[in-house]
Every structure is written in C-alpha cells, then in structure tokens.
N, C-alpha and C positions, 0 to 999 in steps of 0.2 A: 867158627870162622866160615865166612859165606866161601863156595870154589867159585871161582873165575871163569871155570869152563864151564859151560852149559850143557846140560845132561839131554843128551839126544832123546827124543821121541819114546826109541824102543828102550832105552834105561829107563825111563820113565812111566814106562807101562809096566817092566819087570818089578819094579817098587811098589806100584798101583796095588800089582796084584799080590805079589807077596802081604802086604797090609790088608786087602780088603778080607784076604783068606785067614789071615791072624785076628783081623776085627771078628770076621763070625763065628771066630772060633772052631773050623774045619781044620780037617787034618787029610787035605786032599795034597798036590801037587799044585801051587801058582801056575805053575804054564798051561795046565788045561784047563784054567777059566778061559772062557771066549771075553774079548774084548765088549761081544754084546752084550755080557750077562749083566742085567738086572743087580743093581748094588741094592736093592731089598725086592726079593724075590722067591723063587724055589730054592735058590743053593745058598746066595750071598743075606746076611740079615742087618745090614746097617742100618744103624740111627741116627736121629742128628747130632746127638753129643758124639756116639763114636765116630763119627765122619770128621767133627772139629780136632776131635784128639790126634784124627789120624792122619789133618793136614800137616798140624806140628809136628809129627813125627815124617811128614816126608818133607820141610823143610830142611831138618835135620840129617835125614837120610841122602835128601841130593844137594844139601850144599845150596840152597837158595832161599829168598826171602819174599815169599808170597803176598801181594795187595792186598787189603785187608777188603778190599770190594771186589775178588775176587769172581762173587756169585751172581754181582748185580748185574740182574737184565737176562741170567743162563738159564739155563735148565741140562741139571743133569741126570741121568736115566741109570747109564750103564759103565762099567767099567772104561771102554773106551772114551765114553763121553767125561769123565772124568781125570782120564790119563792127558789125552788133549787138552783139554784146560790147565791141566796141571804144566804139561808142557810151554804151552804157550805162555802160558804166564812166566816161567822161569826162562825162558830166552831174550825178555824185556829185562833192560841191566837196571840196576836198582837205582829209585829216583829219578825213572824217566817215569810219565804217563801216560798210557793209552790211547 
C-alpha cells in the first residue's frame, strides 16, 4: 500500500544510503556516506541491475510509486544525485505528469 505522506528529502536520503551500502555489500555505517559519493566508485560499487533492484526496493521502503521514466533526460552520478530524484519524484502524487 502506497503512504499518503510524502517522505521528506532527508528520509529519503537515509534509505538512499542505507540501500546503496547494502547494494555493495559494505558493512560501514549509512550516514558516513557523503551525499557526493560516487554510486560506482572507490567505496560504493553499483550496477545497473543492482541500481533497478534497489529502486523497487525504495518504492517499497518509502511508500511510493516511481514513473517508469524516471531517468529520462538525467544523469545520475552520486548518491545525492540520486536521493534528489528519488525525492522529487515521490512528492509528484501518483497519475499526475511532469
């Protein structure tokens, strides 16, 4: 069941990174990723399958339901850049369009 309420920014980033750190299999602390790190880099090692797996699991996790055009036209780099899209996306109520 989708929530009603829209997951703030900074929930949004705490789920980011909790997932991105479970995707590459680190066993650091979430909060001391920086919002700039690199989602495949030195620390984080994401793919594109694991990055699709790990959108469904943050629909899941915040209670929304992501555009399936989610990436068109973006570019994302790093954890923040992906928190923010994830955010903004999920503040759009569902079956409106961009």
């Amino acid at each position: 069941m989708l929530n009603p309420a829209r997951p703030t920014p900074e929930a949004v980033l705490t789920v980011v990174r909790t997932m991105v750190v479970r995707e590459s299999r680190l066993s650091i602390d979430p909060e001391t990723v920086a919002a700039q790190e690199p989602l495949n880099g030195g620390l984080l090692r994401m793919t594109s399958l694991g990055l699709l797996g790990m959108l469904i699991r943050l629909e899941e996790a915040l209670g929304v339901l992501l555009p399936d055009d989610l990436f068109a036209g973006r570019q994302v780099h790093t954890v923040g850049d992906l928190a923010e899209l994830i955010a903004s996306a999920a503040q759009v109520p569902n079956g409106s369009s961009s």
